[in-house]
C-alpha positions as CSV (number, residue, x, y, z in Angstrom):
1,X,93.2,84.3,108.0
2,X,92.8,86.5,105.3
3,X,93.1,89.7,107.5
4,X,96.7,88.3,108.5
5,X,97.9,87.6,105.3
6,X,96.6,91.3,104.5
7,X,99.0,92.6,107.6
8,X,102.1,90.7,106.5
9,X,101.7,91.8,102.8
10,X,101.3,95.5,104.3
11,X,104.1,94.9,106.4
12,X,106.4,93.7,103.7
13,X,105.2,96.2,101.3
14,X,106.0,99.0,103.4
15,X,109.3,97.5,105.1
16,X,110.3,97.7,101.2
17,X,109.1,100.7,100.8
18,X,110.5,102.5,103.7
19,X,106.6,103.7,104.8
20,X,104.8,103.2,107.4
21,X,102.2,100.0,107.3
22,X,98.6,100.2,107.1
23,X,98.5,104.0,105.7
24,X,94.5,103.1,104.5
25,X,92.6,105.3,107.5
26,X,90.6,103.8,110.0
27,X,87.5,104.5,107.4
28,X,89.0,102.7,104.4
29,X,88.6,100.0,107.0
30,X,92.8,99.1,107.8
31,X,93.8,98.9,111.4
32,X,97.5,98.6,112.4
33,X,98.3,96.0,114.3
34,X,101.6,95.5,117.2
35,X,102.9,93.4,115.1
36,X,102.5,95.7,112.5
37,X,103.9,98.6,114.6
38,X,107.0,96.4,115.6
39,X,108.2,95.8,111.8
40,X,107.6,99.3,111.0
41,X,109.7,100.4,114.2
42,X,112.4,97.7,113.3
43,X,112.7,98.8,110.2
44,X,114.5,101.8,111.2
45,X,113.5,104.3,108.6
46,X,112.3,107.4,109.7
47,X,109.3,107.7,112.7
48,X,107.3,110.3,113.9
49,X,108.2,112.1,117.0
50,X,105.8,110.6,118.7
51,X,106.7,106.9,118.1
52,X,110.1,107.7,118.7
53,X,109.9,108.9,122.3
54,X,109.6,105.1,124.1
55,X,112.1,103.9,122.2
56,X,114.3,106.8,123.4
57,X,113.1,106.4,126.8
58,X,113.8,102.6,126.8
59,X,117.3,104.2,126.2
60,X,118.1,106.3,128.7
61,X,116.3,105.0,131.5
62,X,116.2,101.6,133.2
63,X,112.5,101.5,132.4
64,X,111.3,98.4,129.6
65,X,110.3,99.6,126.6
66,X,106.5,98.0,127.1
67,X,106.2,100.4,130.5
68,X,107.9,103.4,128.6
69,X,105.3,102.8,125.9
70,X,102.3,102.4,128.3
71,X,103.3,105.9,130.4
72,X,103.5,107.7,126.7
73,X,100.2,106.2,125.8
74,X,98.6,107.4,129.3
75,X,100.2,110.7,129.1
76,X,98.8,111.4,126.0
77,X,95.2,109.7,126.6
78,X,95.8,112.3,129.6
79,X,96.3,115.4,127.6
80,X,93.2,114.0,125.1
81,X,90.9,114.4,128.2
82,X,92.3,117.6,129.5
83,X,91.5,119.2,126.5
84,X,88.2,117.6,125.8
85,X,89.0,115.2,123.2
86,X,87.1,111.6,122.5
87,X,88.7,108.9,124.8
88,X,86.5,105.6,124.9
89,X,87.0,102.4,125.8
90,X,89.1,101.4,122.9
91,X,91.4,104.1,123.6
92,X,92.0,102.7,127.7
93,X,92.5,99.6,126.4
94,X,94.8,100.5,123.7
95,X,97.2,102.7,125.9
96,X,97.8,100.0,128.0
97,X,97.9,97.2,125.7
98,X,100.0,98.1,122.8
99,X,103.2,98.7,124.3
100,X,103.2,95.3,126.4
101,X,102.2,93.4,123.3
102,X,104.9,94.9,120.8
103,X,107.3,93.9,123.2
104,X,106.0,90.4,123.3
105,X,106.0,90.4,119.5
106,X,109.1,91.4,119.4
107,X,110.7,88.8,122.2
108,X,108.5,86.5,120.6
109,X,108.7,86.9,116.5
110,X,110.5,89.1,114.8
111,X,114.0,88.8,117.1
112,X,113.9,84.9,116.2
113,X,112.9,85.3,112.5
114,X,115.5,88.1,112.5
115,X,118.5,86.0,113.6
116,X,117.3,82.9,112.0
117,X,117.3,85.2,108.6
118,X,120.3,86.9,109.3
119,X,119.4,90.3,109.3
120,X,121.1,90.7,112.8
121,X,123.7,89.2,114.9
122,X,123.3,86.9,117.5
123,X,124.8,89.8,119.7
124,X,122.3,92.5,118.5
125,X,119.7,90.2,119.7
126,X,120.8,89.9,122.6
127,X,121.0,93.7,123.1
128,X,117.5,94.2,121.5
129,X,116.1,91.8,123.8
């Protein structure tokens, strides 16, 4: 309980802030979470090039954005083996995880709290869903 309400403070700290959440590295002991990476991404300030390709692709091609996300995180795991970096289990899982489960957040909490707040339209739901 206490490591969620640590995520939503982060969250709301950084969605104010116009950072990204969870900037502690992995050894001050922070994780980021989908739900996490969802607010940030909704938040619309500005991304890295690498978290801005799915979205992109989700775009321009008929693809969802969870299988978008999932090919990026392969092709990258890919490239991370191919030139001899560390890819364990954590990093399978993860490439095929994260992009399915920010979309479920996203169907699931943050479109519903968004409309029921009023931050968007009932018709910008509908498209971001």
């Amino acid at each position: 309980m206490l490591l969620l309400a640590s995520c939503v403070a982060e969250c709301g700290a950084a969605f104010v802030a116009r950072r990204p959440p969870c900037t502690k590295t992995f050894k001050e002991g922070w994780r980021s979470s989908p739900a996490q990476a969802r607010a940030w991404a909704t938040a619309s300030p500005s991304v890295s090039p690498i978290d801005a390709i799915a979205p992109i692709a989700a775009k321009r091609t008929p693809l969802p954005f969870a299988a978008c996300r999932v090919i990026q995180d392969v092709l990258v795991m890919g490239v991370a083996l191919a030139v001899g970096g560390p890819v364990g289990v954590f990093t399978i899982v993860s490439a095929f995880c994260i992009g399915p489960l920010i979309a479920l957040w996203n169907r699931a909490a943050s479109l519903p709290m968004y409309e029921r707040f009023g931050v968007l339209s009932k018709r910008e739901v509908a498209e971001e869903a």
